[in-house]
C-alpha positions, 0 to 999 in steps of 0.5 A: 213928567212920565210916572215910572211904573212897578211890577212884582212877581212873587213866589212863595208863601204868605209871608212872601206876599206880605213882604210883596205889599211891603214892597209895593208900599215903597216904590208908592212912596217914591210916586211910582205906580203899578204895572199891568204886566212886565212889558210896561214896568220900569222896575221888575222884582222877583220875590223868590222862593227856596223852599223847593227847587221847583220854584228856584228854577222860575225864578231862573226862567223868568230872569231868562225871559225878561233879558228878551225885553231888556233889549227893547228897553234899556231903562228896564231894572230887574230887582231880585229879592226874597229867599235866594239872596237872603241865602246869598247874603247870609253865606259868608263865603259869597260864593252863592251871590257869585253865582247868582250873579252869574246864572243872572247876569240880566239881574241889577239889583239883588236886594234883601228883603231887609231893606224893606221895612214897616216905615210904610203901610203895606199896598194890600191886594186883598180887601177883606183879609189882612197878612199881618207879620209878627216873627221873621226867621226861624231858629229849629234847622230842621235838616231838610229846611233852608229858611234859617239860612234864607231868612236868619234867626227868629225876630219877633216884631214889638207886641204893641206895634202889631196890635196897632195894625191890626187896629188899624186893618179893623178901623179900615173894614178888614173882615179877616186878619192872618198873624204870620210867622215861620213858627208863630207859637215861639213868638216872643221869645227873643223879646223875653231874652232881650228883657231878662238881658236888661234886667237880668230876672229882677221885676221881670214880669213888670219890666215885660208889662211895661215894655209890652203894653199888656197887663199880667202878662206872664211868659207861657213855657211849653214843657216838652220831651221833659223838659221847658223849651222857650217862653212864648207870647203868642196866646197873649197876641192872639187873644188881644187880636181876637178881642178886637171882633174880626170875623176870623183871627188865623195864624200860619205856621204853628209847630208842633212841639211849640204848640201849649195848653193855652194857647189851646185855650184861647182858640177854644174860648174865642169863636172868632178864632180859626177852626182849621189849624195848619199843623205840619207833621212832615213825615208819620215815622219816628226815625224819619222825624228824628232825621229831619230833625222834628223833636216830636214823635208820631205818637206825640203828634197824634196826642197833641192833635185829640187835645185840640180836638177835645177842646175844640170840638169843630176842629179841622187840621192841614198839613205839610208833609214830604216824601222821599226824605233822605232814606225813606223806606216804604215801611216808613212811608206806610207809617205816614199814609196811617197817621194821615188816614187816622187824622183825616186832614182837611189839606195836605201840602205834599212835596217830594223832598228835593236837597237844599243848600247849606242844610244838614241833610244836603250836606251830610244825608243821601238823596237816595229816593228815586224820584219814580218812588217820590212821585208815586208815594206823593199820589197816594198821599195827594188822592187821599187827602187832597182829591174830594171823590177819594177824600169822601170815600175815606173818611166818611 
């Protein structure tokens, strides 16, 4: 009997590639084996990305490519998964399925990524670092972002059952672990929601420990623009991960005005713990901010980024920023490339803005930056922070 074999194409970010091994993890259980390449696959699946345009387009070209093949080999089946068809199946009108189905018509399947579960352990490609998923989704609808749409609202996996796979990754010689989220210091939230719900307030606090398996846990609030915003969980997860003695605890992505003193405590007490934070800013103006929807101001920014630094002393920052947003003057722009010279970011991922389906700012904004003016404002920010010769001469 001829073993069938898989391939797995995936775009995007770490999450992505979590959700990959995940992937890979349930076509092992069903015996399959994996591929060198797409000509010797009986299944190819695309882990798609919405983020930017760009990498829809791929998505597209590869779909084109693998039809050629198709041809030579009937029994072929082109799976389809990730970002566009969570967009897809979460459009409840159905016309963007519609037409994925018909600008991929080579396509089989257009599987969410929701079908796959944990009932598996992940087939990881990397040996020494684990991606460890702790939150799916994400509740902020930034103006310019498609992940609420791609990937729902925010759902937190249960406490206990992340610390055992990071048990688990430690037993195995994981040197390295990095807990994922698109916002992985609001994590919790929901879990807290969902006990109140249960309990409605009375002997919370014991109902949480219970339910969680951690002692004297108390939901941690971050006061911001003041007032309180979500409980979060997260400087009790990533202290009980860091307490089990990787050489390095990362986290991707925090956001900015979830990001509070304790949480700022934990990492200085354990040295274990990363000392270069991924803190996106996204744009250095105020009313550039306010458009995208990012409840912080510069200034803000900027303070949150010297308490880090003045407990944490070796710390080093990266960032995603986009430019070209919708409206973007040069002055606004100059805003940012100060904030960024005054930071000193270790990296910057640069994106000029391209519309989003289903976002606030695509259906209500102008796209109205040239992409000339996009592409020169991206090479300003790209030489100085990202190119080393530059880099050196600005901030030494």
């Amino acid at each position: 009997m001829t073993t069938l074999k898989y391939f797995i194409k995936t775009f995007g970010c770490q999450q992505n590639k979590a959700d990959s091994e995940r992937i890979a993890a349930a076509f092992e259980a069903r015996g399959m084996k994996p591929a060198k390449g797409y000509s010797d696959a009986n299944y190819v699946v695309i882990n798609t990305c919405m983020v930017r345009q760009s990498a829809e387009d791929r998505v597209y070209g590869i779909v084109r490519n693998l039809s050629k093949l198709k041809i030579k080999n009937l029994k072929l089946k082109i799976i389809v998964t990730g970002c566009m068809v969570g967009l897809a199946f979460r459009d409840k009108t159905g016309e963007i399925l519609k037409k994925l189905k018909e600008r991929m018509p080579e396509v089989d399947e257009f599987m969410p990524i929701e079908e796959v579960g944990f009932d598996y352990e992940p087939i990881r490609t990397n040996k020494t670092l684990g991606w460890i998923p702790i939150s799916n989704g994400c509740n902020n609808f930034c103006t310019y972002c498609v992940v609420p749409f791609t990937r729902g609202r925010e759902i937190s996996r249960p406490f206990d059952e992340i610390i055992a796979e990071a048990k688990k990754l430690k037993e195995q010689g994981y040197k390295e672990v990095t807990l994922l989220g698109q916002n992985v210091n609001s994590y919790g939230a929901d879990l807290i929601k969902n006990l109140r719900f249960k309990c409605q307030n009375s002997k919370l606090r014991l109902k949480i420990n219970s339910e969680l398996k951690i002692e004297n846990l108390k939901p941690i609030y971050v006061k911001h623009l003041g007032r309180y915003r979500i409980p979060t969980l997260f400087p009790y997860l990533l202290e009980e991960v860091a307490k089990l003695g990787f050489d390095k605890v990362d986290f991707i992505s925090s956001n900015p005005w979830d990001f509070s003193d304790e949480l700022i405590d934990v990492i200085a007490k354990y040295p274990n713990i990363t000392r270069t934070i991924h803190l996106p800013v996204q744009s250095g103006d105020d009313n550039v901010l306010r458009r995208m929807n990012r409840w912080y101001t510069a200034k803000e920014y900027l303070e949150l980024i010297a308490k880090i630094r003045k407990k944490v002393p070796a710390v080093k920052f990266t960032t995603d920023i986009i430019v070209g947003f919708c409206g973007e003057t040069e002055k606004e722009f100059q805003n940012t490339l100060k904030l960024c010279q005054f930071v000193g970011f270790e990296k910057a991922y640069i994106a000029m803005y391209s519309p989003r389906p289903m976002t606030v700012a695509a259906k209500l904004m102008k796209d109205d930056v040239p992409y000339e003016i996009k592409k020169k404002r991206w090479q300003i920010l790209e030489d100085l922070i990202n190119k080393p010769k530059l880099k050196k001469k600005q901030f030494s």
